[in-house]
C-alpha positions in Angstrom: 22.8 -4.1 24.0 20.9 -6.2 21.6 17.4 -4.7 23.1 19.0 -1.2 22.1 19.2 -2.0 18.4 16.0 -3.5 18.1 14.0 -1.8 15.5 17.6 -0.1 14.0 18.1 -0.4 10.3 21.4 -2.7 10.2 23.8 -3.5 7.1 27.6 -4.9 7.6 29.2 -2.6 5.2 33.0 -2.6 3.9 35.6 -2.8 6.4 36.5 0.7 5.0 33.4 2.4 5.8 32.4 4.0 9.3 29.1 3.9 10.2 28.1 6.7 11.5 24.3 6.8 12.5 22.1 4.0 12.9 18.6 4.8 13.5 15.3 3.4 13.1 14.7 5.0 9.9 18.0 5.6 8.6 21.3 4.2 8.3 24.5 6.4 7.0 28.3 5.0 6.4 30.9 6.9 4.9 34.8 6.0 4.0 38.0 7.9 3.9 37.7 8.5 0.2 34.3 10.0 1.0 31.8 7.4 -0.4 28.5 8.0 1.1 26.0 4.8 1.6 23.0 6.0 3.3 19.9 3.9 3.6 16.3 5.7 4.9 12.9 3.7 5.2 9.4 5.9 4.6 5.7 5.0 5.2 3.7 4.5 2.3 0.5 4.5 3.0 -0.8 4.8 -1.1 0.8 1.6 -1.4 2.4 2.0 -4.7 4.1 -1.4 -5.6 8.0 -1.6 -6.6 7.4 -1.0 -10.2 5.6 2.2 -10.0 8.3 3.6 -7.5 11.0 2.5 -9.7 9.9 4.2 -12.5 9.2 7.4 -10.3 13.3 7.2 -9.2 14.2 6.8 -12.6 12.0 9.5 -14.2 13.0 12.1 -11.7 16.6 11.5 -11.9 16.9 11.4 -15.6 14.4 13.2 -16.6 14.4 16.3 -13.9 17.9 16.1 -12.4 20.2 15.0 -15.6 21.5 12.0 -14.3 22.1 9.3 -17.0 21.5 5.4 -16.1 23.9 3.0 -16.7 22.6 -0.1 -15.4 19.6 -1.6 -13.8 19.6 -5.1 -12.1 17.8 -7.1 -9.4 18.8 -6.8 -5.6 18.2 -8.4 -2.4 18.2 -7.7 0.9 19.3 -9.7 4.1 15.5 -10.4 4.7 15.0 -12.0 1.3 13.5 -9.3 -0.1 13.6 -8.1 -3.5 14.7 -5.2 -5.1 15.3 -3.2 -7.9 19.1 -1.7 -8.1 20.0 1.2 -10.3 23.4 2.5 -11.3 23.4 6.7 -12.5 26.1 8.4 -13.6 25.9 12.3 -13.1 29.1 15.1 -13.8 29.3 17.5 -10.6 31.7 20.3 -10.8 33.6 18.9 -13.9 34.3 15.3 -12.5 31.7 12.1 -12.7 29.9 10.8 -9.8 28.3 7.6 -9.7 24.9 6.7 -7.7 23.7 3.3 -7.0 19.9 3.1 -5.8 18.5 -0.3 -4.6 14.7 0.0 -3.7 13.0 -2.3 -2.0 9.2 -2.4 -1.1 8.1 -4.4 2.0 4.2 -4.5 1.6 1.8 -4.7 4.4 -1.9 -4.2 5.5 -2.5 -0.6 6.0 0.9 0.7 4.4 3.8 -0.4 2.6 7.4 0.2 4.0 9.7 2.1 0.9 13.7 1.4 1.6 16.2 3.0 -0.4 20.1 2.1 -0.3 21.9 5.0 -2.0 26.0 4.4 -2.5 27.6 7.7 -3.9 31.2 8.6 -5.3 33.5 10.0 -7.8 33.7 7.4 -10.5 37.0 5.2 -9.7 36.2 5.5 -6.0 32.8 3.8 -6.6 33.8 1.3 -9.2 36.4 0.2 -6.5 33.8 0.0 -3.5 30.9 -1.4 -5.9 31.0 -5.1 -5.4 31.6 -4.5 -1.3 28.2 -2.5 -1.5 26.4 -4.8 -3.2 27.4 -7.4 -0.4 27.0 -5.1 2.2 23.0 -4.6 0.5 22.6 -8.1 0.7 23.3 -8.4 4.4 20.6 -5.3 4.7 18.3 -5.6 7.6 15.7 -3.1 7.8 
């Protein structure tokens, strides 16, 4: 069973949450009160760094898709790896969503490795699951 896993994206998320594909390049969990955490990998063979991709996240959700940020921090994943993690706040059919974004880049020769942990939910539901994601983040394993 372990040989079958190799190269999957792994994360112990909140007892809560179901995972419900676990891939090589992605990763999706969702919980009864329909919080999303999905978590996708991409090639980057530009090799931007993690500033510059930060920046481009942050610009195209403020700026081009009205979401407002509320916090930025450091993160970490299970590997070691740091990260930049972003909290937005966007109004969807007349009630608040939340968004968490943690970015990681993984650098390397030819191409860098982009990972992005998104957590989404109506406001209360994602101030109640926050501090589980964020511990489910650190146990990240891409």
């Amino acid at each position: 069973l372990a040989f079958l896993r190799q190269g999957c994206i792994s994360m112990e998320v909140p007892r809560h949450f179901l995972v419900i594909e676990e891939g090589t390049s992605e990763f999706k969990a969702v919980s009864p009160e329909d919080a999303r955490i999905w978590v996708r990998e991409f090639g980057d063979s530009n090799q931007g760094d993690l500033s510059f991709w930060s920046e481009v996240l942050k610009n195209d959700l403020v700026r081009n898709r009205g979401y407002t940020l509320i916090e930025e921090g450091k993160a970490k994943d299970g590997g070691g790896n740091g990260g930049l993690e972003m909290v937005f706040e966007v109004t969807v059919g007349g009630a608040a969503q939340r968004y968490l974004v943690d970015l990681f880049v993984l650098e390397g020769w030819c191409s860098n490795t982009i990972v992005v942990v998104e957590f989404v939910a109506p406001k209360a539901v994602f101030e109640k699951d926050l501090d589980g994601v964020r511990k489910a983040v650190a146990t990240l394993d891409p």
